[in-house]
C-alpha positions in Angstrom: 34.3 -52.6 0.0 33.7 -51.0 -3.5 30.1 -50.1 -2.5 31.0 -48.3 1.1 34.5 -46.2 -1.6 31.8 -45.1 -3.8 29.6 -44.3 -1.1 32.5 -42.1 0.4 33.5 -40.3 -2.2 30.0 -39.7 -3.7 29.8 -37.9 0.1 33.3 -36.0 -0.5 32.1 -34.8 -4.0 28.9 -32.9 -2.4 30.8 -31.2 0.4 33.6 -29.8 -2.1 30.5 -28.6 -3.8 29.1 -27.1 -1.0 32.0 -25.4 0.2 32.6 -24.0 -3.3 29.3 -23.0 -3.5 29.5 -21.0 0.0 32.9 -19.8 -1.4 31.1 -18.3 -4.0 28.0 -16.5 -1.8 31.5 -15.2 0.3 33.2 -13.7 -2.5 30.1 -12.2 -4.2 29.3 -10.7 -0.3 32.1 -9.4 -0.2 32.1 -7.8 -3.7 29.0 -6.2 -3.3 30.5 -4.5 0.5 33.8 -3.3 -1.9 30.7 -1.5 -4.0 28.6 -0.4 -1.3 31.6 1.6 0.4 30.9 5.5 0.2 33.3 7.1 -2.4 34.4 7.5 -5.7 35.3 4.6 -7.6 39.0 4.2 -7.7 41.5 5.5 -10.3 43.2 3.3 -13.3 46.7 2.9 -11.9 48.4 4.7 -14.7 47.6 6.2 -18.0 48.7 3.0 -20.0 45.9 1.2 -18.0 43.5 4.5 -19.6 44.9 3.9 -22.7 45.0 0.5 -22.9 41.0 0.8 -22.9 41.6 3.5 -25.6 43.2 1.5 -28.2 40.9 -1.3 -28.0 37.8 1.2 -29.3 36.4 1.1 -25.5 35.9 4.9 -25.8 33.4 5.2 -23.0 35.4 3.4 -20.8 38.3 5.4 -22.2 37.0 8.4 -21.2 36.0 7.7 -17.4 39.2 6.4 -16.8 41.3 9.3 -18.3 38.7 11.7 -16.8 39.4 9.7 -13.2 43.1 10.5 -13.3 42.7 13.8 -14.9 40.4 14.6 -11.6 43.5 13.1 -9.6 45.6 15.9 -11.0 47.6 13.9 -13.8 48.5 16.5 -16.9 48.4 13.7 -19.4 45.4 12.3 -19.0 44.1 16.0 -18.7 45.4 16.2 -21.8 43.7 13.2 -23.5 40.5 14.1 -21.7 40.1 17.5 -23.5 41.1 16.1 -26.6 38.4 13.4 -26.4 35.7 16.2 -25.2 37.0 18.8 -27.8 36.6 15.8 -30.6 34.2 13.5 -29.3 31.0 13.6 -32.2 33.5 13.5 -35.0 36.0 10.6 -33.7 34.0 8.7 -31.4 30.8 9.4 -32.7 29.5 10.1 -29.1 29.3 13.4 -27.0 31.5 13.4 -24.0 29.6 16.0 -21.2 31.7 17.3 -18.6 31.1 20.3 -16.2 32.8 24.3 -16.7 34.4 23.3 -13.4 35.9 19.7 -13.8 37.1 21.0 -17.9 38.6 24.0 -16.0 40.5 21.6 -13.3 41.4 19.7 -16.0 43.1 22.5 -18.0 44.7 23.7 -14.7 45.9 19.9 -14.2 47.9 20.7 -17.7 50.2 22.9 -16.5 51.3 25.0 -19.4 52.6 21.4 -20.5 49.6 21.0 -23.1 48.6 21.2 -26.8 46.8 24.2 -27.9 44.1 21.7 -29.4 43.8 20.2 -26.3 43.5 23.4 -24.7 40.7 25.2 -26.9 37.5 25.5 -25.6 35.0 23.0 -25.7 32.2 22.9 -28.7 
C-alpha cells in the first residue's frame, strides 16, 4: 500500500510540473505577442509613476517615461522633460537627445503654465 502512495504521488509531482512548466511557455508566448503588437509602448499611468523612477536615480528610465507622457500632451512632465534635456550633462551626467519637433510639442504641451528654465532653449 505504501509502495503503490509513493508511486502515485511521485506521478502527481511530475504532472504539476509539467503543467507549470507549459504554464510558463503560455505566459512567456503570450508576453512576447503583448511586444510584438505594432505601436508605441504604452505610457506610465501618471507622473508619480515617472517620478517614482526619478527619485530612485533611474534617470534613463526617468526620462522615457516623462518624455512618453509629455508626447501624450501632459504639461508637467513636459515640464520635467525640458528640465532634464536643458540639464542633462551637468545633473545626470548623460545627454538626453530629443528632436526640434518633439522639444517644440513639448513646450506647446506647457501651456504658458511653465518655468522659464524649463522653457529656455536646449544647449
Amino acid at each position: 500500500m505504501i509502495h503503490r502512495t509513493f508511486h502515485a504521488s511521485r506521478r502527481s509531482t511530475a504532472a504539476m510540473r509539467r503543467a507549470c512548466k507549459i504554464a510558463v511557455l503560455v505566459s512567456f508566448a503570450a508576453s512576447l505577442a503583448a511586444a510584438a503588437q505594432d505601436g508605441p509602448p504604452p505610457a506610465p499611468a501618471s507622473i508619480d509613476a515617472a517620478m517614482e523612477a526619478y527619485e530612485h536615480c533611474h534617470w534613463d528610465e526617468a526620462f522615457e517615461a516623462v518624455a512618453a507622457l509629455a508626447d501624450r500632451g501632459d504639461g508637467e512632465a513636459a515640464r520635467v522633460a525640458l528640465l532634464m534635456l536643458r540639464h542633462g550633462q551637468a545633473l545626470y551626467r548623460r545627454e538626453f537627445a530629443v528632436t526640434a519637433d518633439r522639444r517644440a510639442a513639448w513646450l506647446s504641451a506647457l501651456g504658458g503654465t511653465g518655468t522659464r528654465t524649463a522653457a529656455r532653449a536646449a544647449p
